[in-house]
C-alpha positions as CSV (number, residue, x, y, z in Angstrom):
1,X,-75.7,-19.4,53.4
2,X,-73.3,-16.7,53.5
3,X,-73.2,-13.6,51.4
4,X,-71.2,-12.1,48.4
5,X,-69.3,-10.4,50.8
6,X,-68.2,-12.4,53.4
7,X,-64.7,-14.6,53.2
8,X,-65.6,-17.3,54.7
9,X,-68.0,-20.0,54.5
10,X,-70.1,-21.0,51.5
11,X,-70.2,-18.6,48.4
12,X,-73.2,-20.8,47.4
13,X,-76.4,-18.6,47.1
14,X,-80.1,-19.9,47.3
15,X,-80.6,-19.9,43.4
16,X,-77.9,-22.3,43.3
17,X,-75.4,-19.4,41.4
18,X,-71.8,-18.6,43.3
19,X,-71.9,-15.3,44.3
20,X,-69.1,-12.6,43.4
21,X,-66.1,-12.4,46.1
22,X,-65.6,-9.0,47.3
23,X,-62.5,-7.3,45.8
24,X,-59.2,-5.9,47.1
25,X,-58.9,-3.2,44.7
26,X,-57.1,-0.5,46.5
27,X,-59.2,1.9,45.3
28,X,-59.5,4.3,48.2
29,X,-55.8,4.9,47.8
30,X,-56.5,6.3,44.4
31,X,-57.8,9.6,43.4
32,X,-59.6,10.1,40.3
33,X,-56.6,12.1,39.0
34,X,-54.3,9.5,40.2
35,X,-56.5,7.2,38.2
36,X,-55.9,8.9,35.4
37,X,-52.3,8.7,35.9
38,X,-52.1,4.9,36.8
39,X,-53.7,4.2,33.7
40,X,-51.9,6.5,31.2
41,X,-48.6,4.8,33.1
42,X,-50.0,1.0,32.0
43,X,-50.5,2.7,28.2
44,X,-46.3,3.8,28.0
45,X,-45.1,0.5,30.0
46,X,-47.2,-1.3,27.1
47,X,-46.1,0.9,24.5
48,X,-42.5,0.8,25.3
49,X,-42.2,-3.0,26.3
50,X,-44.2,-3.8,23.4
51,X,-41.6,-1.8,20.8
52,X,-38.7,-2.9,22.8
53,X,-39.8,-6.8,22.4
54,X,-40.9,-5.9,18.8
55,X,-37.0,-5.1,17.9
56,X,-35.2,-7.8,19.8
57,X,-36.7,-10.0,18.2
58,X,-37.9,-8.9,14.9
59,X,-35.3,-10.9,12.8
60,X,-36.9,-14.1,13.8
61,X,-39.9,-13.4,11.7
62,X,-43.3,-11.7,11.6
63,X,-45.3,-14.3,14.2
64,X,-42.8,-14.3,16.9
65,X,-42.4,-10.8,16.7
66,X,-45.8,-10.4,17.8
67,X,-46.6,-13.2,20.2
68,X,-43.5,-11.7,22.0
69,X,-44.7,-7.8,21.3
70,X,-47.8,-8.7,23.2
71,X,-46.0,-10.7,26.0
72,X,-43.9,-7.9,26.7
73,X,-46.7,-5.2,26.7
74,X,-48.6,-7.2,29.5
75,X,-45.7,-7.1,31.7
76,X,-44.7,-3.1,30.7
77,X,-48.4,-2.3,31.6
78,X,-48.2,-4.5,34.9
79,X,-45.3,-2.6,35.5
80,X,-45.7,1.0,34.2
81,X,-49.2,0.7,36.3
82,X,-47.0,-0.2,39.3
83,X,-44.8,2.9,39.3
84,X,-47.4,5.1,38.7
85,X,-49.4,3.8,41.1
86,X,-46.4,4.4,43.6
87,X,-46.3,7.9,42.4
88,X,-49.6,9.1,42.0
89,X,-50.6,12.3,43.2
């Protein structure tokens, strides 16, 4: 059997449990301050996608307002995460 940590082969370990894969995080391009940054970039994208979504469509009703709201803020913190992690220090 193969372990957690390895790509290729059998992710089956003795107890009969799949293992964890090993991540691709990017992480060592990251500092801690640039962390801090990458996350308070996800927190406006949301913010702002979430308001803007909000007001386009916030003459259709209460429930649609919202389910789009929260559709938009995934995507704004996808994105607002992006470009700071493009610009962290």
């Amino acid at each position: 059997m193969r372990g957690p940590g390895n790509r290729t082969g059998s992710y089956t370990l003795t107890s009969g449990r799949i293992a964890p894969c090993a991540l691709d995080t990017g992480t060592e391009r990251v500092s801690i301050a640039g962390a801090v940054v990458v996350k308070l970039g996800g927190f406006v994208g949301a913010t702002v996608a979430g308001y803007v979504g909000w007001y386009l469509v916030a003459g259709f009703g209460f429930m649609t307002a919202f389910i789009v709201s929260t559709i938009a803020s995934g995507f704004g913190m996808y994105y607002g995460a992006k470009f700071a992690r493009k610009y962290a220090p």
